[in-house]
FIGULO-358279 format. One record per residue (C-alpha): x, y, z. Coordinates in Angstrom, 3 decimals, padded with zeros to 6 digits. Each point is the difference from the previous one (the first is absolute). Layout:
FIGULO-358279
         X         Y         Z
         X         Y         Z
...
//
This chain:
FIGULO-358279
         X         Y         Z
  -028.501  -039.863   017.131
   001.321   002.080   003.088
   002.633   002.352  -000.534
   002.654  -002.125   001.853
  -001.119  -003.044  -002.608
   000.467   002.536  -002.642
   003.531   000.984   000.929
   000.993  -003.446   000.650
  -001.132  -001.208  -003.542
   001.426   002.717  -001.811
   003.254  -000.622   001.949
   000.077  -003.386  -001.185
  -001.150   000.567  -003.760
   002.420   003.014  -000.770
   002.963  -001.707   001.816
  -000.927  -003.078  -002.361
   000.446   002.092  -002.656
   003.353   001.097   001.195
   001.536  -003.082   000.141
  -001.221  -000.918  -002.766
   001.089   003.096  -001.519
   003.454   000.212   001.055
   000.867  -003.708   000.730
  -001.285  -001.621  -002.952
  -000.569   002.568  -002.515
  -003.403  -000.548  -000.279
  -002.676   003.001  -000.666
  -003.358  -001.357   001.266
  -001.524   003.228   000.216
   000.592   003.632  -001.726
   001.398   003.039   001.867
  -002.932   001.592  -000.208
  -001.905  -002.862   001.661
   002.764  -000.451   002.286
   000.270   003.558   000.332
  -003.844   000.602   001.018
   000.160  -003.026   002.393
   002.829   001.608   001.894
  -001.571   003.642   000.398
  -002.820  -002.246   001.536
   002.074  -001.965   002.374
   001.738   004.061   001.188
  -003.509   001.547   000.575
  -000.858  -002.778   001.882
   003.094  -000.545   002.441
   000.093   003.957  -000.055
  -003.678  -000.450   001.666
   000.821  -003.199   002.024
   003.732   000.700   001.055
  -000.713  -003.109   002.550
  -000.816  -002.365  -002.846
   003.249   000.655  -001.683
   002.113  -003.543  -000.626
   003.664  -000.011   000.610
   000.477  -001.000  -003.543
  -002.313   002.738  -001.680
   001.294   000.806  -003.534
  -000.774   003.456   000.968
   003.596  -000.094   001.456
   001.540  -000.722  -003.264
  -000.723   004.042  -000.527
   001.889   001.584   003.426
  -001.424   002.542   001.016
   001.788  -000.309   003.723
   002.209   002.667   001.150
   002.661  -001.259   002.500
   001.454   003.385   001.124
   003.138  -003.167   001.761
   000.696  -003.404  -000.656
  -000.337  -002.290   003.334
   002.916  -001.886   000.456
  -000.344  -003.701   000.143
   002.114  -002.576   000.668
   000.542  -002.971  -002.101
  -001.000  -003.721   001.512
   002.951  -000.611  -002.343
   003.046   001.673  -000.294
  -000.157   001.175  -004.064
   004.201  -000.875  -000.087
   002.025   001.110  -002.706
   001.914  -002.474  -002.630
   003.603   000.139  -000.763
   000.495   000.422  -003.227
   002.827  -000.335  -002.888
   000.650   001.012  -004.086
   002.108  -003.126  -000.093
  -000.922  -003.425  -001.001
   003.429  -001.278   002.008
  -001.895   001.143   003.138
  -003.214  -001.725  -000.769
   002.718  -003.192  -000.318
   000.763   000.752   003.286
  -003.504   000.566   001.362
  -000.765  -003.333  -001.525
   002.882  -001.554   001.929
  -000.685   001.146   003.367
  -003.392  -001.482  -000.618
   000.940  -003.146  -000.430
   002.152  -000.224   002.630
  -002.486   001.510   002.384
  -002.356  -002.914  -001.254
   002.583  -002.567   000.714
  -000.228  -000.868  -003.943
  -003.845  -000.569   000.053
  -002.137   000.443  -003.109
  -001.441   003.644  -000.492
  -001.098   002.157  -002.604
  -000.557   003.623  -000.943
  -002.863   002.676  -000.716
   001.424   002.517  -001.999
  -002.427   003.502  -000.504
   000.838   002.929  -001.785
   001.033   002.680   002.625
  -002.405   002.807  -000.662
   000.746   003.894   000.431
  -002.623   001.251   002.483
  -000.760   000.247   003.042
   000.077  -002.561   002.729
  -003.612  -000.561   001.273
  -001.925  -002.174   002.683
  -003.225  -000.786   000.377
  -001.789  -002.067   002.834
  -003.262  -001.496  -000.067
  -002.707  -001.273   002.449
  -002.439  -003.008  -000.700
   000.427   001.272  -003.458
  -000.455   003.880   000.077
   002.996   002.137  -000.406
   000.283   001.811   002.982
   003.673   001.568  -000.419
   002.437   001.107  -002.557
   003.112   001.405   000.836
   003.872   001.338  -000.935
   002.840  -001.811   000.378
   001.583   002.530   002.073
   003.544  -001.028   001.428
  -001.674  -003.485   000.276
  -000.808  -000.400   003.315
  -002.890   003.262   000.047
  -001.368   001.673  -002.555
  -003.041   002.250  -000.911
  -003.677  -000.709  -000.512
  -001.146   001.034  -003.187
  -003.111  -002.329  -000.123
  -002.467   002.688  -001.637
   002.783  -000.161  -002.533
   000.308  -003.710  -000.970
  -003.942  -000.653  -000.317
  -000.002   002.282  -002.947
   002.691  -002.719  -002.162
  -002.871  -001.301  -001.875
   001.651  -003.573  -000.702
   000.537  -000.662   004.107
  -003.210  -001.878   001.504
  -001.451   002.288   002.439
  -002.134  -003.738   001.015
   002.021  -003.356  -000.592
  -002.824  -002.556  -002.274
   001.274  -003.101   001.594
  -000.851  -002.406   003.484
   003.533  -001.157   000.028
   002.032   002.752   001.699
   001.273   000.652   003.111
  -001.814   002.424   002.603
   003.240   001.871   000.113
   002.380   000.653  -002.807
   002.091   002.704  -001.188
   000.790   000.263  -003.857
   003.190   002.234  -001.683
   000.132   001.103  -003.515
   002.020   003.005  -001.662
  -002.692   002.991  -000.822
   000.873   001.553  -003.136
  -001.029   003.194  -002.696
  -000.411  -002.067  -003.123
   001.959   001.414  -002.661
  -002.621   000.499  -002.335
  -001.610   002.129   002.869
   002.888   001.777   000.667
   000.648   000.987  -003.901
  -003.878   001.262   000.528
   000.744   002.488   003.209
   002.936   001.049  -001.342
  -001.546   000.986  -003.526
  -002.946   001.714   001.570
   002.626   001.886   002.575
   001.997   001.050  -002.984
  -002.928   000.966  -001.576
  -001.197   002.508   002.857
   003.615   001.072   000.771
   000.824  -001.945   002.917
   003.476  -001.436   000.844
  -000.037  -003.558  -001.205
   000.538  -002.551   002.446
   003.214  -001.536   000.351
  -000.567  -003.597  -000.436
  -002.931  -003.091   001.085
   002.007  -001.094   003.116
  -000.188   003.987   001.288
  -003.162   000.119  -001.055
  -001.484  -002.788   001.545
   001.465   000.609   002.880
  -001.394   003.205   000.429
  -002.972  -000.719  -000.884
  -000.584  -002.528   002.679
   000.597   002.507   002.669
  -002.351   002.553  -001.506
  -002.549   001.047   003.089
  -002.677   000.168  -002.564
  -001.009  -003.541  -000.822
  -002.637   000.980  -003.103
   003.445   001.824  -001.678
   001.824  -003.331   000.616
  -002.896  -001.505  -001.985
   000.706   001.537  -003.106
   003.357  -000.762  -000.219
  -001.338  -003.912  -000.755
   002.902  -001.661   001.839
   000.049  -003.563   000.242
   002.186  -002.752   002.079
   001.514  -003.443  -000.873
  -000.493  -002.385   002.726
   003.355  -002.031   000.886
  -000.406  -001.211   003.475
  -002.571  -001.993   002.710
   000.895   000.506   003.380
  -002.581  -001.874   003.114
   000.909  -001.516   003.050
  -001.641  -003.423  -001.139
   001.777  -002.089  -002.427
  -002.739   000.333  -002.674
   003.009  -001.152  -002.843
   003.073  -001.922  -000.526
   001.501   002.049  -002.576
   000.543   003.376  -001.269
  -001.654  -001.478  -003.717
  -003.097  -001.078   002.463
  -000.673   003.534   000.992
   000.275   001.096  -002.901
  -002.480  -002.287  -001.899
  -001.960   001.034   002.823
   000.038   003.922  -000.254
  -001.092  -000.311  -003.589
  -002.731  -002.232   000.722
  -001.646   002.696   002.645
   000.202   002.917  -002.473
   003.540   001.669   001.318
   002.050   001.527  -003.303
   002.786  -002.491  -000.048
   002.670   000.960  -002.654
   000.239  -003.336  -002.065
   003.645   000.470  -000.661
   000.877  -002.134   002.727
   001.793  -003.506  -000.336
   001.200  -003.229   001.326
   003.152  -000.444  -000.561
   001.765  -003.520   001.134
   003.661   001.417   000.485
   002.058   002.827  -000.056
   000.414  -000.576  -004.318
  -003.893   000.659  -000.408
   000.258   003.070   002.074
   002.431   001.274  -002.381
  -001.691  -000.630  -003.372
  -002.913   001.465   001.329
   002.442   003.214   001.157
   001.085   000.284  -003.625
  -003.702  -000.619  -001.206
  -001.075   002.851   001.644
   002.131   002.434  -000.391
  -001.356   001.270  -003.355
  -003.228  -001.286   000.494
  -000.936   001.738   003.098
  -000.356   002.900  -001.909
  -003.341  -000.691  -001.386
  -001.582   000.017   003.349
  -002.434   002.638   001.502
   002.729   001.385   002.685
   003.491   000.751   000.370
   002.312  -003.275   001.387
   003.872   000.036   001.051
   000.178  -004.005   000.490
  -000.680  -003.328   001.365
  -000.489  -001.169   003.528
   000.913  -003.417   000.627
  -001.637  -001.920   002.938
   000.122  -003.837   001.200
  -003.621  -001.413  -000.860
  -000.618  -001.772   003.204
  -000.831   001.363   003.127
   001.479  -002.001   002.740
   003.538   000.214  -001.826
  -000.427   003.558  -000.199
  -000.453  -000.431   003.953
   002.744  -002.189   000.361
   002.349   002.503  -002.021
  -001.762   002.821   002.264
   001.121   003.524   000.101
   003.352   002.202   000.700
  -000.600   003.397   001.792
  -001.349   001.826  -003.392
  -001.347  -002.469  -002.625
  -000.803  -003.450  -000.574
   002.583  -003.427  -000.665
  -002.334  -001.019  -002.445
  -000.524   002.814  -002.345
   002.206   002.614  -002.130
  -000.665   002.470  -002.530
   001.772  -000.020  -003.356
   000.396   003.826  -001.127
   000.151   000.538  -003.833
   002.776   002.415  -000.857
  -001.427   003.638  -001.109
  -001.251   000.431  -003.026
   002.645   002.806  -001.976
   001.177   000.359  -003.474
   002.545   001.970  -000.948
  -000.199   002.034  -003.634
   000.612   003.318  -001.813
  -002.515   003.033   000.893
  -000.098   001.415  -003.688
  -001.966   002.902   000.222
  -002.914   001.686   002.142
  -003.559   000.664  -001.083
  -002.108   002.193   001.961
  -003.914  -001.257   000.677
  -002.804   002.792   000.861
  -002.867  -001.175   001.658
  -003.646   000.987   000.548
   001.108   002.472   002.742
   002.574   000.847  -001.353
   002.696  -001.559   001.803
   003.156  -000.430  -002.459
   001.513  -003.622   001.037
   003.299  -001.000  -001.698
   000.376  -003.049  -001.646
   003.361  -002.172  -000.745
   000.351  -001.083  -003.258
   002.673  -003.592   000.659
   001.490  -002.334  -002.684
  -002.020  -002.789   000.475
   000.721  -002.231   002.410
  -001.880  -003.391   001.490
  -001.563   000.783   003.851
  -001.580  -002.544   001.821
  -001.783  -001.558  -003.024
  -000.725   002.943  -001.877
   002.106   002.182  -002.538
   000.616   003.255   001.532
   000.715   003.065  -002.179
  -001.244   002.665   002.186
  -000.297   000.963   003.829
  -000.757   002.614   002.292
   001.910   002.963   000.986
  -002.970   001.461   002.163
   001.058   003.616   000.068
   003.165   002.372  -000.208
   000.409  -000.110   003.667
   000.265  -004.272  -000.108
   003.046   000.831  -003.752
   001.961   002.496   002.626
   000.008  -002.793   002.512
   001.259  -002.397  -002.322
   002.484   002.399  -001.302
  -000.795  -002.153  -003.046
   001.213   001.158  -003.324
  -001.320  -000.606  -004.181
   002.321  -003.044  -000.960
   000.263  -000.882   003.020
  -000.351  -004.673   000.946
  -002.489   000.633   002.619
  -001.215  -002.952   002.209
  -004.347  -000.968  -000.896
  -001.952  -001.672   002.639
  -003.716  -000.233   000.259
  -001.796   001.435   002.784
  -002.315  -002.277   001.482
   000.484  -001.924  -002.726
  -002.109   001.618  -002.636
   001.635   003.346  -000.930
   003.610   000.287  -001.261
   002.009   003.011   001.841
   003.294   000.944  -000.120
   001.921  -000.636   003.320
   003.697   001.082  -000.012
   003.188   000.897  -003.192
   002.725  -002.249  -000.344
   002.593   002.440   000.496
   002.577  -002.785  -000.429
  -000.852  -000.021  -003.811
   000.031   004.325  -000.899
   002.359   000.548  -003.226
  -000.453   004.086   000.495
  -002.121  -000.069  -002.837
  -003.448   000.223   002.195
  -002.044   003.156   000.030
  -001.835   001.823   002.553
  -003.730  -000.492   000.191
  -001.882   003.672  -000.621
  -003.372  -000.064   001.259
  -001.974   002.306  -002.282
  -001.749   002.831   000.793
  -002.573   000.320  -002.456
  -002.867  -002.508  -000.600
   001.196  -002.996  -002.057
  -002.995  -000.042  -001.870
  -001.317   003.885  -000.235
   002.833   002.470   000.662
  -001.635   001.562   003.160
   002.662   000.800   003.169
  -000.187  -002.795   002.426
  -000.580   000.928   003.863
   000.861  -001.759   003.167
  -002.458   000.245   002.844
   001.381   000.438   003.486
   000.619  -003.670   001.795
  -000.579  -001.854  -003.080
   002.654  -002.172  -002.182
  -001.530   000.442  -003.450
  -000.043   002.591  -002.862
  -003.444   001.317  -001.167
  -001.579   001.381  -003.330
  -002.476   002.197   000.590
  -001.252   000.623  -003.256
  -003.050  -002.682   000.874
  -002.624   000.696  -002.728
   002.863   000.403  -002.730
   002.573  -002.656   000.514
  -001.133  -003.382  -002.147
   001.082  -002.651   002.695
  -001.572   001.857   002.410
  -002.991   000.532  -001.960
   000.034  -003.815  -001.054
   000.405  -000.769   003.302
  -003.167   001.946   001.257
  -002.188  -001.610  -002.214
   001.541  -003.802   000.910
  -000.662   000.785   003.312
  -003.370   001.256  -000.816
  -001.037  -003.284  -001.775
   001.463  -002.626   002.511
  -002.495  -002.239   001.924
   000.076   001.180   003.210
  -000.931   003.806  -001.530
  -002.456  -000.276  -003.127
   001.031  -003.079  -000.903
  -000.446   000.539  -003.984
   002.289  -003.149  -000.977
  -000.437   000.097  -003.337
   001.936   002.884  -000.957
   003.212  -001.572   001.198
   003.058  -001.490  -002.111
   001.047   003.433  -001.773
  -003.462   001.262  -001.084
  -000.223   002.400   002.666
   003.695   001.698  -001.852
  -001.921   000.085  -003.499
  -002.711   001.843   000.904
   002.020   002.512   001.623
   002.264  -000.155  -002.967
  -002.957   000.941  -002.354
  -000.794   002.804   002.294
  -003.585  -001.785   000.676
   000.755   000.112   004.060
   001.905   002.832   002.350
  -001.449  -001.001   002.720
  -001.881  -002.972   001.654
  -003.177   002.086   000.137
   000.489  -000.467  -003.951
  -000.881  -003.606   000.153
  -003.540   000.311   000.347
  -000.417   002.153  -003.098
   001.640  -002.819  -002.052
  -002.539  -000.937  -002.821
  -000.311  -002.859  -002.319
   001.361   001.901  -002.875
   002.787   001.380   001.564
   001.330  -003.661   001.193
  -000.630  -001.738  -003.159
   002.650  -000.932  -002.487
   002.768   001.233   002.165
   002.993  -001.375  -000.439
   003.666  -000.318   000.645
   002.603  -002.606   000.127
   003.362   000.558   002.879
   003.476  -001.280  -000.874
   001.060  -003.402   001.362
   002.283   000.222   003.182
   003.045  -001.658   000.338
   000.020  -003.674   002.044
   003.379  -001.059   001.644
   000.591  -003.594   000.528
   001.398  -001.178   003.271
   003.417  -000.338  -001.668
  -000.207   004.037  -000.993
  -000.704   000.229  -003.335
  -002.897   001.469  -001.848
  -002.215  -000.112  -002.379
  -002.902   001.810  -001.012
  -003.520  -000.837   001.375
  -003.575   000.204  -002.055
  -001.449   003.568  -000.935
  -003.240   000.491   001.802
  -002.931   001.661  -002.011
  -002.845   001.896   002.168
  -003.360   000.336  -001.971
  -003.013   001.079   000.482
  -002.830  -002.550  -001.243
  -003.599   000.164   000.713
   000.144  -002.605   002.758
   002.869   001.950   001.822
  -001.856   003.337  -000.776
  -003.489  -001.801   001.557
   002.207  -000.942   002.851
   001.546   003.175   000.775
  -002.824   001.991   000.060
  -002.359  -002.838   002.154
   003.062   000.038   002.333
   000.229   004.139   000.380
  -004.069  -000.067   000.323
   000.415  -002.454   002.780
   002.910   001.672   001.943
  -003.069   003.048   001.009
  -001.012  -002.976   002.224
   002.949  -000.093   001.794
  -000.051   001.197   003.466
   000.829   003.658   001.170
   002.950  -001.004   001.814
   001.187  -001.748  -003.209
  -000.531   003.658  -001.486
   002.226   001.373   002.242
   003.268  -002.352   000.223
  -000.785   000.165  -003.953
   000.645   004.157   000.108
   003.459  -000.963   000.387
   001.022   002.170   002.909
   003.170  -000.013   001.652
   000.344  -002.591   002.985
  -004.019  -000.981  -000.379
   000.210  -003.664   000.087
  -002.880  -002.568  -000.386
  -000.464  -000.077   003.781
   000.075   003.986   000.677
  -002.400   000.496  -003.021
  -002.521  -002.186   002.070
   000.828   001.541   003.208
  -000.844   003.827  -001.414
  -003.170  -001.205  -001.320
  -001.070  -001.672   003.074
   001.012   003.263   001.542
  -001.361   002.495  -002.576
  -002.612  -001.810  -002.070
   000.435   001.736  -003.207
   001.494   002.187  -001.792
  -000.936   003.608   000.319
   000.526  -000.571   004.183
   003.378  -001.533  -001.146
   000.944   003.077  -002.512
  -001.044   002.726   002.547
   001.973  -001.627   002.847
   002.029   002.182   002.100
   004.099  -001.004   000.688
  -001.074  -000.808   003.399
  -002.982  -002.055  -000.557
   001.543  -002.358  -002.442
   003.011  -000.338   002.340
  -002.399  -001.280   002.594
  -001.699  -002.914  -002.134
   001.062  -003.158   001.217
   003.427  -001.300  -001.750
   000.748   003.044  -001.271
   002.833   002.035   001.178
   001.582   003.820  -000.626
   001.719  -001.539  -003.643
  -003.020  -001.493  -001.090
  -002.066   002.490   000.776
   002.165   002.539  -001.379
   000.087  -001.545  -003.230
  -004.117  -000.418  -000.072
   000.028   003.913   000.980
   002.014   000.920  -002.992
  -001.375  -002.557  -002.356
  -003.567   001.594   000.316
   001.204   003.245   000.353
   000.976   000.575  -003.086
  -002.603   000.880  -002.766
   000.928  -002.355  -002.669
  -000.419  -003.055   002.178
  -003.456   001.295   001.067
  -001.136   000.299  -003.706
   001.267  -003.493  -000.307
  -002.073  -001.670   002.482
  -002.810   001.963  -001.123
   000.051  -001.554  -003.235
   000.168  -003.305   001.413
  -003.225   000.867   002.292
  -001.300   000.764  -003.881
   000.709  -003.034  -001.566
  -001.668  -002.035   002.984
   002.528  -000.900   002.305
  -001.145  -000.915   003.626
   000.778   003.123   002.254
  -001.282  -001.068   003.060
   000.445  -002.666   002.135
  -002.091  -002.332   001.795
   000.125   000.083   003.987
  -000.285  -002.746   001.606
  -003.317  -000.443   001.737
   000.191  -000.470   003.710
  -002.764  -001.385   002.202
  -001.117   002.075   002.609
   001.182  -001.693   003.448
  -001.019   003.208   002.608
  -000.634   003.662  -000.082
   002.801  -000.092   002.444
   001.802   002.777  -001.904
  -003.504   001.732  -001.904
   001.127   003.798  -000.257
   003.823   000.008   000.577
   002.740   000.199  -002.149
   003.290  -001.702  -000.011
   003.083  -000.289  -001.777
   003.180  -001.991   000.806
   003.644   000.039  -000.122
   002.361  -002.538   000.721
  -000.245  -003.756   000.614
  -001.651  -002.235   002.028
   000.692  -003.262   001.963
  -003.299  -001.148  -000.559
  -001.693   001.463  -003.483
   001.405   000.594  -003.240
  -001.256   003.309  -001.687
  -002.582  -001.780  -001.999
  -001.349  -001.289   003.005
   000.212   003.288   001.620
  -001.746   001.573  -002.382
  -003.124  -002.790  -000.216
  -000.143  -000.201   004.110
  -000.456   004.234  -000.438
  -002.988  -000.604  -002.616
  -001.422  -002.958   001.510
  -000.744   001.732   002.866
  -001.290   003.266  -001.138
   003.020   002.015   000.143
   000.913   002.358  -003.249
   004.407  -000.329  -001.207
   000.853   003.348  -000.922
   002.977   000.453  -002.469
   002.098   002.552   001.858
  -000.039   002.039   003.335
  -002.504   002.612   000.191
  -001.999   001.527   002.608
  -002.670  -002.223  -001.128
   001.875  -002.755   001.499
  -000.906  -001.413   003.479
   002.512  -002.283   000.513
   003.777  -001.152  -001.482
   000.710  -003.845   001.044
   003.909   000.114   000.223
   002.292  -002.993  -000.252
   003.443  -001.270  -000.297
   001.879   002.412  -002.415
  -002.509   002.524  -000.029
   000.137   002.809  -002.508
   001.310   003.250   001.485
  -001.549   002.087  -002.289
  -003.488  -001.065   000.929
   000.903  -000.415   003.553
   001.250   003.534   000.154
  -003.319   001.448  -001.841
  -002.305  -001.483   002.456
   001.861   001.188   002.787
  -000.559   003.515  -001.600
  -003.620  -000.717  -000.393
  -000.573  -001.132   003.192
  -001.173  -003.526  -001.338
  -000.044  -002.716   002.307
   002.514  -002.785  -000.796
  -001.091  -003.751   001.309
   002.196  -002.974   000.138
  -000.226  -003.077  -001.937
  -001.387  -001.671   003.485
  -002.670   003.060   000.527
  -001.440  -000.338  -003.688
  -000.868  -004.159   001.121
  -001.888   001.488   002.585
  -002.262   002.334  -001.463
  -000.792  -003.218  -001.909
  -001.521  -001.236   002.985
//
């Protein structure tokens, strides 16, 4: 089989599996497999870039960097809808389309109006060939690169009966789930959460990088078929039809036959809509068929034949009892309101944000105080705004503390930052407890079994002080431990309480086999895995993988100078301040170096690149800034595939610094004191040849 064959047949199989994967929930092969299959189909198109298919699954990873976003103009004007909280005005919407139909029979589509963002995609004899922003509806901005990685959107329509020109519209969203994960991990690290899905979607679809949009795993509903032919009668049609080709259609829609079935389904939804994967504000209403929507046509900003039905905001209002203050893994003191219970969009709400002391001295709120609860993005109660209406004088200011909640020690406030900090990181128990939950998660050594309070017991024995204790855990130290944790209170919906079941932690053989098979296995684990795992401030999944590609292991890591780990790629001055300091001090090192004793992986391994040229044989480069046409991984394999050595800072070893956009003044200003010779992104192409 010829490589082109090759490509082509593991473009079919592994987009197969995709569908399969994503549309019907249906595993036919195992990641690994899958896994394996795609590696081959990347070393191959990396080989035969003119072999490449427009639908390649490759693209489902990014790895485009789109230093602008073309503008393109829609073939059809992406209009607004008017929109109302009032079922009067749907009434009236209903009337004027009657009378605009001259009392003819039609019916409605009612779909849930999703919070995202406004996407559309065109396609050509079946291969998507454009995604882009709404944009004020008339332009807006390319972000193709950025749609092929929504792994539930066919990159390749499976079907003969399409049109050689259509344009599709959905709303792109951050799942919630996904956006509880990110916002966990950038807790975790110490990052400023993000605000809410809608933000963060957004964003994320404008990112330059397309591999970083990747692993944010957004998705998009389809809604809407749009083609110069009349491929359907109805809305319902295209619909049907969407499904049927392997487009995510929500299946919330419905007929309804008159304006009373449009409002039972309003009132149906509006609890139920909060068990779905994103964030929704209401229904859009549309006449089904498509030559009345024609005949009802269009005013200057939105459609006859469509409106949107807003639900009103979702706010409680109740009592803010008392404060509790949370420390986290970094330390990061977050205050919590403690709220007479109160019932919140389906759930019983008894506590909510406060974020930090500076978000309480905007509020101006005040202990005793009826404070108004909404839930941001849906999923997180907060505190918005006091009732000032309803004070008796009896309220009392809130006094942040100034001392650790949990250990005593003085709390500091780093410059241009909102929260509190503990310092005392090896001594404070949530802190400590913290540490080793992040050190167990899956994405670091992934020892699951030590999860649901056992990890607290063996640091309440004194068996554990620090996650380098785990693997000198023994059979008889596990077995036969024991200890059972009060029940916590439940509250109903209508506020009352009652207590819930004790819960007993023990420590059998099976759970002791487990444990221990699961810590033996976690040495397998791969070095970057090692170092999100060390827990250091800001070092997310993704930069842990990015300083091993850069370093390789450990002791080049450790010995790093400021400079060279502020020039590995995704890594700025904060980052690689924090990495300085981390290693710097001696305790950490010791720590690490009794993880290198118990077995962990300390070294990484680097990608193999197949030699193109010796093009570059003898010189050395290093880079700063992006690029219109290369990302830095890309960058960095062109460098090696043609003979060229990447050096890790600038030296007067190096013979050449390829400068981009935003380049790094530091660097820039060190070669110019070496005398190094600095080459565009344009020159590097060309000593490609």
């Amino acid at each position: 089989m010829t490589p082109q064959q090759r490509i082509a047949e593991l473009t079919r199989q592994l987009n197969h599996y995709n569908y399969q994967y994503y549309q019907n929930s249906i595993s036919e092969v195992d990641d690994f497999t899958f896994d394996k299959l795609l590696t081959e189909l990347t070393d191959l198109e990396r080989q035969y870039p003119e072999f490449r298919l427009p639908d390649s699954p490759t693209a489902r990873v990014g790895g485009t960097i789109s230093k602008e976003f073309p503008t393109v103009y829609h073939r059809f004007p992406m209009l607004s809808l008017g929109n109302t909280y009032s079922e009067e005005d749907l009434v009236e919407f209903d009337n004027r389309v009657r009378k605009g139909l001259d009392g003819a029979d039609y019916e409605y589509i009612c779909e849930l109006k999703f919070d995202g963002v406004a996407l559309s995609m065109t396609y050509e004899n079946g291969v998507l060939v454009q995604g882009a922003t709404r944009g004020d509806g008339v332009r807006g901005d390319d972000i193709t690169p950025n749609i092929r990685t929504i792994r539930t959107l066919p990159l390749r329509i499976q079907s003969d009966k399409i049109p050689a020109l259509f344009e599709v519209r959905g709303e792109g969203f951050l799942p919630l789930a996904e956006f509880e994960r990110i916002n966990k991990e950038r807790e975790d690290i110490g990052e400023p959460l993000l605000a809410n899905p809608r933000n963060a979607a957004s964003g994320t679809f404008k990112q330059q990088d397309s591999a970083a949009v990747a692993r944010r795993r957004l998705d998009c509903y389809l809604y809407s078929f749009l083609s110069e032919e009349d491929v359907f009668k109805t809305h319902e049609e295209s619909l049907i039809a969407l499904k049927q080709w392997g487009f995510n259609v929500s299946q919330t829609w419905r007929k309804c036959a008159d304006i009373k079935d449009v409002m039972i389904y309003i009132s149906e939804w509006e609890t139920k809509r909060f068990d779905l994967p994103l964030g929704t504000d209401g229904i859009v209403l549309k006449v089904n068929r498509y030559d009345q929507q024609r005949e009802l046509g269009y005013t200057a900003k939105s459609p006859r034949w469509a409106i949107a039905f807003k639900y009103k905001a979702l706010a409680a209002s109740t009592t803010l009892n008392d404060i509790t203050y949370q420390v986290g893994r970094t330390g990061a003191v977050t205050p919590v309101a403690r709220l007479t219970p109160v019932l919140l969009a389906g759930t019983v709400v008894k506590r909510a944000s406060l974020h930090n002391a500076n978000e309480i001295a905007r509020l101006g709120v005040m202990l005793g105080d009826t404070v108004f609860v909404e839930k941001g993005g849906e999923i997180i109660p907060k505190v918005t705004g006091v009732d000032l209406a309803k004070r008796t004088g009896q309220e009392r200011p809130i006094i942040y503390p100034t001392e650790c909640p949990a250990c005593g020690t003085p709390l500091i406030r780093r410059e241009a930052e909102a929260h509190f900090y503990c310092t005392n990181e090896k001594g404070c128990p949530p802190q400590r407890q913290a540490r080793f939950e992040h050190f167990i998660q899956r994405r670091a050594m992934n020892i699951e079994s030590l999860g649901e309070g056992k990890i607290e017991l063996l640091i309440e024995r004194g068996l554990v002080q620090t996650p380098a204790d785990l693997y000198s855990l023994t059979n008889d130290n596990l077995l036969g431990l024991e200890k059972t944790y009060p029940a916590t209170l439940i509250v109903r919906e209508d506020g009352s309480e009652e207590p819930g079941k004790a819960r007993t932690v023990k420590f059998g053989q099976k759970t002791v086999d487990n444990i221990l098979s699961a810590i033996e296995r976690s040495k397998q684990q791969p070095f970057a895995s090692v170092v999100f795992a060390l827990g250091i401030r800001y070092v997310g999944n993704t930069t842990a993988e990015r300083i091993v590609d850069y370093f390789g292991n450990i002791d080049d890591l450790t010995n790093a100078s400021l400079e060279t780990l502020a020039g590995v790629p995704d890594v700025g001055p904060r980052i690689a301040q924090s990495l300085f300091e981390w290693f710097g001090q001696d305790e950490n090192r010791a720590y690490v170096e009794r993880l290198r004793a118990a077995g962990l992986q300390m070294a990484g391994e680097r990608r193999v690149v197949e030699a193109v040229s010796d093009a570059l044989a003898g010189k050395t480069f290093l880079y700063t800034g992006t690029f219109q046409n290369y990302s830095r991984e890309q960058i960095e394999e062109q460098i090696a595939a043609h003979g060229g050595k990447l050096l890790s800072g600038v030296s007067k070893k190096l013979n050449y610094l390829i400068v981009g956009e935003g380049a790094g003044p530091s660097k820039v200003n060190k070669a110019q004191q070496l005398n190094v010779p600095m080459i565009s992104e344009d020159e590097f192409t060309a000593m490609l040849g």
